[in-house]
Structure formats: C-alpha cells, structure tokens
C-alpha positions in Angstrom: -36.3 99.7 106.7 -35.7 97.5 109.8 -36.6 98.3 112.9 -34.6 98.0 116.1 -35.8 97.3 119.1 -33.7 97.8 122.4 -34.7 97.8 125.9 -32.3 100.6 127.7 -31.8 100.8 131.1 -30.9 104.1 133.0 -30.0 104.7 136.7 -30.2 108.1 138.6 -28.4 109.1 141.4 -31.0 112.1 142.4 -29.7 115.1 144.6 -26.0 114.1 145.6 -24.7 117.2 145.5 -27.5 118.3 148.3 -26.4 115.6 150.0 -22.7 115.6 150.2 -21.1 118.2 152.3 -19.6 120.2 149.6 -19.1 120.2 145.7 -15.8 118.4 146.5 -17.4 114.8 148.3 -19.7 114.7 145.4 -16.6 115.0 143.0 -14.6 112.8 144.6 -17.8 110.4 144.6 -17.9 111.1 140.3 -14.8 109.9 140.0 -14.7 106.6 141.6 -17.8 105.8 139.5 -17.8 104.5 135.6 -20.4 106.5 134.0 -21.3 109.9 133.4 -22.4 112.8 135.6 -24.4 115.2 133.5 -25.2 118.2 134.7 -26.1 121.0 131.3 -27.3 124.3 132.9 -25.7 125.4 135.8 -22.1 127.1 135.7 -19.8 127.6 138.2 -18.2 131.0 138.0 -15.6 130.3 140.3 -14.4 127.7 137.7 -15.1 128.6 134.5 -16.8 125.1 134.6 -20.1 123.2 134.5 -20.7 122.9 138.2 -18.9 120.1 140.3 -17.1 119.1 137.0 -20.5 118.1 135.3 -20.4 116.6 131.6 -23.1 119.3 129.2 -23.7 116.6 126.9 -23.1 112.4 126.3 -23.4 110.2 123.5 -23.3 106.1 122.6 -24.1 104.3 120.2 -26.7 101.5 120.7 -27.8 98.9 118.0 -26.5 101.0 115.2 -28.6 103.9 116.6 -26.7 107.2 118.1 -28.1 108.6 121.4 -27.6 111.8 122.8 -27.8 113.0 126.5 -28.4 116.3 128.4 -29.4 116.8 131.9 -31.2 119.7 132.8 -32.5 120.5 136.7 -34.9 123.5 137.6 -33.9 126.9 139.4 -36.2 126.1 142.4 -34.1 123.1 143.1 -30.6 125.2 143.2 -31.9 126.7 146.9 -31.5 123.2 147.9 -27.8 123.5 147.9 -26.9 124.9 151.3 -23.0 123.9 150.2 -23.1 126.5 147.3 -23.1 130.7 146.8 -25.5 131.2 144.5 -23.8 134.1 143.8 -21.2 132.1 142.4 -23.2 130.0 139.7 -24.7 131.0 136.2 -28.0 129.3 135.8 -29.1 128.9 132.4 -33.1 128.4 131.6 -33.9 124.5 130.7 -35.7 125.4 128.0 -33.5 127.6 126.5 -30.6 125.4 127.1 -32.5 122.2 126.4 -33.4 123.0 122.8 -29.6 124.6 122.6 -27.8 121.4 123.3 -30.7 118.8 121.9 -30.4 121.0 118.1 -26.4 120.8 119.0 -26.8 116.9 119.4 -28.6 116.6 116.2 -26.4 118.5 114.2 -24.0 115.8 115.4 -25.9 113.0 114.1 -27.5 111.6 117.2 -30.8 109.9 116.1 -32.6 110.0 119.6 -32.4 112.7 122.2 -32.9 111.9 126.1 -33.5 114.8 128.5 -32.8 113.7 132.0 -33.8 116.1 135.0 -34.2 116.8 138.0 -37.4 118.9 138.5 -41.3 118.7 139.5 -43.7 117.6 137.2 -44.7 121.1 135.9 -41.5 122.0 135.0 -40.3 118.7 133.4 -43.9 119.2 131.2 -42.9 122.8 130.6 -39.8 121.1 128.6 -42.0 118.8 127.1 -44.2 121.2 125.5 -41.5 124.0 124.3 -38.5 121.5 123.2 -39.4 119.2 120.6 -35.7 118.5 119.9 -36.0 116.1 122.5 -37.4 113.0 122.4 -37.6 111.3 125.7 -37.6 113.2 129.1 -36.4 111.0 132.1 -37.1 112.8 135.3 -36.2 112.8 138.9 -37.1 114.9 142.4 -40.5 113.6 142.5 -40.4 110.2 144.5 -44.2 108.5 142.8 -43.6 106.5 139.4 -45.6 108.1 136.7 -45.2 108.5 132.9 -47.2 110.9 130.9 -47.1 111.7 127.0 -47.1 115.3 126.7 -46.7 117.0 122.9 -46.4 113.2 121.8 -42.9 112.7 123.5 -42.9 110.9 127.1 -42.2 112.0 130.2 -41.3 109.3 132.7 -40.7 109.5 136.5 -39.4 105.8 137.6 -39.8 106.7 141.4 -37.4 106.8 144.5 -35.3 104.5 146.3 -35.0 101.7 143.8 -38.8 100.4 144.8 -39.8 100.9 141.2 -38.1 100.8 137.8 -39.1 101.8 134.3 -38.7 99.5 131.3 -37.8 101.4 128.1 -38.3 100.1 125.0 -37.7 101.9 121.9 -38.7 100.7 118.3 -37.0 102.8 115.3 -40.1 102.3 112.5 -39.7 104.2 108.9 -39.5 108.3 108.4 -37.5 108.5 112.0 -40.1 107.4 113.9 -40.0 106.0 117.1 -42.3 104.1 119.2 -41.9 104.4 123.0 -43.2 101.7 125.1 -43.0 102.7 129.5 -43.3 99.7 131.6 -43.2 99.8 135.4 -41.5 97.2 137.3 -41.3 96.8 140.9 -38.2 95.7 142.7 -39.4 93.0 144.9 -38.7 89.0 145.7 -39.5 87.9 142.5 -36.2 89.0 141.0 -33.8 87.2 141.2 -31.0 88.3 143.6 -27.6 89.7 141.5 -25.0 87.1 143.2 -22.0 90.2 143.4 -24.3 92.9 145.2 -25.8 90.1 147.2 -21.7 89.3 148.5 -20.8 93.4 148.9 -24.9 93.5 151.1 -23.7 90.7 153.3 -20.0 92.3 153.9 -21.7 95.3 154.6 -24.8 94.3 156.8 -22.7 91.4 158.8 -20.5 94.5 159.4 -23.3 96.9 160.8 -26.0 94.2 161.8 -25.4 94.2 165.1 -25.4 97.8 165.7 -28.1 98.2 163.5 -30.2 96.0 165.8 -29.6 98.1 169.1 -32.8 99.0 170.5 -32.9 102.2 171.3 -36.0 102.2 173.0 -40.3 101.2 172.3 -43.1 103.3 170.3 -46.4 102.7 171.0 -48.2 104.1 167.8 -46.7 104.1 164.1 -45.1 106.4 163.3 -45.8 108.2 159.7 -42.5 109.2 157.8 -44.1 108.8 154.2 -43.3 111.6 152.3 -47.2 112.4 151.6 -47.6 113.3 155.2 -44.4 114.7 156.4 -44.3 117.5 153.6 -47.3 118.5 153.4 -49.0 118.4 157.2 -47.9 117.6 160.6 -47.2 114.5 161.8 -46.3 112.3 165.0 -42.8 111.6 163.4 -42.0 114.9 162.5 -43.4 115.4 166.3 -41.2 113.4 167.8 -37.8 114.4 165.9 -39.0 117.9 166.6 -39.9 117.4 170.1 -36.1 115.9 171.0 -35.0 119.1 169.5 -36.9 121.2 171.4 -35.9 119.4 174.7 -32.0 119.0 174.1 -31.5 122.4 173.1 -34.2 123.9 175.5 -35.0 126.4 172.5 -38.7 128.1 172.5 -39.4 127.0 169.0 -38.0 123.8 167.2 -38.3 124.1 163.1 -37.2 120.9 161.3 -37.7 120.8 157.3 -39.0 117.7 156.4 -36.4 116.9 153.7 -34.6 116.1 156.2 -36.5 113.1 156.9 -35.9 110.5 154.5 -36.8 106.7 155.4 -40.4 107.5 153.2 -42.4 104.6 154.9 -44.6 103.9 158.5 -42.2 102.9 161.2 -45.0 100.4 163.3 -45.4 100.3 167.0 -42.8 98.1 168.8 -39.0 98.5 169.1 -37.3 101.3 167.5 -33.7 100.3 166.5 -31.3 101.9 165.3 -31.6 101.2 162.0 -34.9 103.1 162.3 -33.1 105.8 163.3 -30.6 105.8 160.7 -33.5 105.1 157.6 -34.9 108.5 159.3 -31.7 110.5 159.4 -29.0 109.2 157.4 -27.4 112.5 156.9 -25.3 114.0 159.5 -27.2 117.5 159.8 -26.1 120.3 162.6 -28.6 121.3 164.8 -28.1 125.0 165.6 -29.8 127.4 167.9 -30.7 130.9 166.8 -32.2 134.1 168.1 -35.1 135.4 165.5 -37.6 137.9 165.6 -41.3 136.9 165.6 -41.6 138.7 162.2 -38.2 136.4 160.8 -40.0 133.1 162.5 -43.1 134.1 160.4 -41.3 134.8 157.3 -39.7 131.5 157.9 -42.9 129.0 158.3 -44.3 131.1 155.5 -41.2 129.9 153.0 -42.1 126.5 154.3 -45.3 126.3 153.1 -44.7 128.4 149.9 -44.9 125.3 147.6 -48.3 123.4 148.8 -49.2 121.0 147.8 -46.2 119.7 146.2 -44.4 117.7 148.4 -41.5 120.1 149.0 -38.9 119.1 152.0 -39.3 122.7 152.8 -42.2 121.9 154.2 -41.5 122.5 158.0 -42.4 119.7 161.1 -42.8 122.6 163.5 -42.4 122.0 168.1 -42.7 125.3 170.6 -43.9 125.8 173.5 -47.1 128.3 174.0 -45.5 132.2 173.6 -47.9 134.8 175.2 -46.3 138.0 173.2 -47.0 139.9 169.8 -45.0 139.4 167.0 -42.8 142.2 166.0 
C-alpha cells in the first residue's frame, strides 16, 4: 500500500472568547474569518446551541486521506469567562464527549482523528490515556512548546504568541498505521517575510508608530513580565501595575490577577513607551474599587494561589499598605 505523506499546518486562536467583551465580539470576529471555530463540549442553554455558535465536529479531505476534528477545553478554564453565566451553559466531560464525537467521526469514515484543546497538560494527558479514538491531540492554554507521546498517540503544545510552530508530518504505512513526526520551528529572521502580511504590518504600524513610540516615562531596572514569574511569585512588574492601582484609587489593598498581564518577556531599563504599555495591557480591563471583609480578602488570595505551580493568571500581583487590625 502507498504511503502518504503530508505536512499539515494548524493555527490556534487560544482564549478569544476570554478576551472579547462578550459572546457576541467573538461571533462577530468568527464570521469575518474563513475557517472553522470548534468548540465540542460546552452548550449554551440560552440557545439551544454549542456556545458562541461553535462547530462540534469538522472534516477535509487531505491526499485522499479523510480527517476529522473536535475541540474540547477543560471545566477549570470555563471560570475564565467573566462574560458568561455559568448557570447558563451545559458542560459536557472531555473524555466522555471526546470518545463520543471521535467514535461518531469514524463511523463516518474519517481515517485520522485530531483533538484540539484548550487545557493544562494534565488534562490534555487525561484525554490521551482514556480516548484512543483519537489520534493526535493538539493543545493550547499552556504558553511553553512541548510534545509528549502518551498511550502511543502525541500530544503537542506549539507554544504562544506565534514564537514557536510545530511541524506535523504524518505518514499513512499498512494496517492503518500512522507515523507521527513533531518538529519545532521557531519564528525568527530566517524566514522569509510573507510579502501581503508584510504590506497590512506596515499599514498598520506607520499608522500607530508614532504613538507607539511616546515615551511615557524611564525605568531604572528590568522589569520581569514572563509568565514564569508573574504567575507564580511576586514581581517588580506586577509591583508596579499594582502600585499605580493602589495610588489612583487610594484603596488599602490593590489585587491584580496576573492574566492580566500579557507581553510574556523582560521589559529592560531605559525608556518605557507606550508600546510597552500596550504589550503589557492590551485589553481594556475596569478597575473597580470594592469594600471586603478581611475574611473575603483571604478567601480571595487563597483562590489565587489554589493552582501552584501551574502558571495560572489567577495567580494574584498583590499592593496594600500595612493594616494593624484582625481579620474577621
């Protein structure tokens, strides 16, 4: 029997609906794309429908070879979505639903089954090791590349940002067997630049250059916004963002969850510019002032840290000043 070999390429657009203000932005962002938005296991009650319109399953054709699509995400990450009752959605285990939809897929005739998610590591192996329906897990949420063979199916994390990229390749062999080769590739100057991005990046940067290069003011250390240090201790950037809180809202406690924080790299000593800023914060987030009990600000640092060591944006970047009482 002849083998194929294809090298498939697959893009991820982690977390939108966390990002966007409400189910309807990241509709209204689905539509004026060209390819699919899967989403498998969470239902919207209020619709009747897979959340934000999401597609359950997908299928092409590639090289004679049919390939089926699911995408699953873990419970954890639903608390993410500050936009959404969670009263209002049916969640539906990803294991349970996983083998479901993958048995579904082959009943259909697809040859090749890709799981793509949006969970931690545990989770995404959890799937690995209970579904063997599926052939190929594709995972998101956690920002490191890594790629792991679990059950003798491989799980593949192709990192955050568009830094890194996995290469795919797939060889059908006799009895349905297929070989599954993972290469990392890093985006960097050796690539050559794509000519019609490269036009829409200079529109769009000749645009917002000059604003972007405001100086809003000098920093005399680096500043640490990588995602190792702001979720899972303190640090000067969380600090900083914290301490500005703090000041402009003249609050006795500032709490800022590190999700929030976003440009994943050291900012060095020198001038801070507003495109600093905006690599830090690029979501418009409301800064609101509350009165808690000491007991509720406990329970609250507590859920912060409830997930060490993974590298949770719950994790909070804590400012206050010194409170002489007992917490009640």
């Amino acid at each position: 029997m002849p083998h194929v070999s294809s090298v498939i390429g697959f893009t991820f657009y982690n977390n939108l609906p966390m990002y966007a203000t409400s189910v309807g932005c990241t509709l209204q962002i689905s539509q004026e794309t060209n390819f699919p938005w899967l989403l498998s296991n969470v239902y919207d009650m209020t619709t009747d429908g897979v959340l934000a319109d999401g597609k359950v399953m997908h299928t092409i054709t590639w090289h004679g070879k049919k390939f089926g699509f699911i995408g699953l995400i873990e419970e954890e990450w639903m608390a993410t979505l500050s936009t959404v009752d969670a009263e209002d959605l049916e969640y539906v285990d990803f294991v349970t639903e996983g083998r479901r939809l993958a048995q579904e897929l082959r009943a259909e005739g697809v040859d090749f089954v890709i799981a793509l998610t949006h969970m931690r590591w545990p989770n995404d192996i959890r799937l690995a090791e209970n579904v063997e329906e599926i052939d190929l897990i594709l995972g998101g949420h956690d920002h490191d590349f890594g790629c792991r063979e679990i059950n003798g199916r491989k799980v593949v994390k192709s990192g955050t940002d568009f830094r890194n990229y996995a290469v795919i390749t797939l060889t059908f062999k006799a009895e349905s067997r297929v070989h599954v080769d993972v290469q990392e590739s890093t985006v960097d100057s050796s690539i050559p630049e794509d000519e019609e991005v490269r036009a829409i990046v200079d529109e769009y940067t000749e645009l917002m250059g000059e604003e972007m290069d405001s100086v809003l003011g000098q920093i005399d250390v680096d500043l640490d916004g990588r995602f190792e240090t702001v979720r899972t201790k303190e640090s000067n950037l969380g600090n900083f963002i914290a301490d500005i809180m703090l000041r402009s809202t003249e609050a006795d406690v500032a709490v800022l969850n590190s999700g929030t924080l976003r440009s994943d790299r050291i900012h060095h000593r020198g001038e801070f510019k507003v495109l600093d800023l905006m690599a830090i914060l690029p979501m418009v987030d409301s800064l609101v002032v509350i009165a808690v009990t000491g007991t509720q600000l406990v329970a609250a640092l507590e859920n912060g840290v409830s997930k060490y060591p993974a590298l949770e944006g719950r994790f909070p970047q804590v400012h206050c000043y010194v409170i002489n009482s007992v917490i009640i």
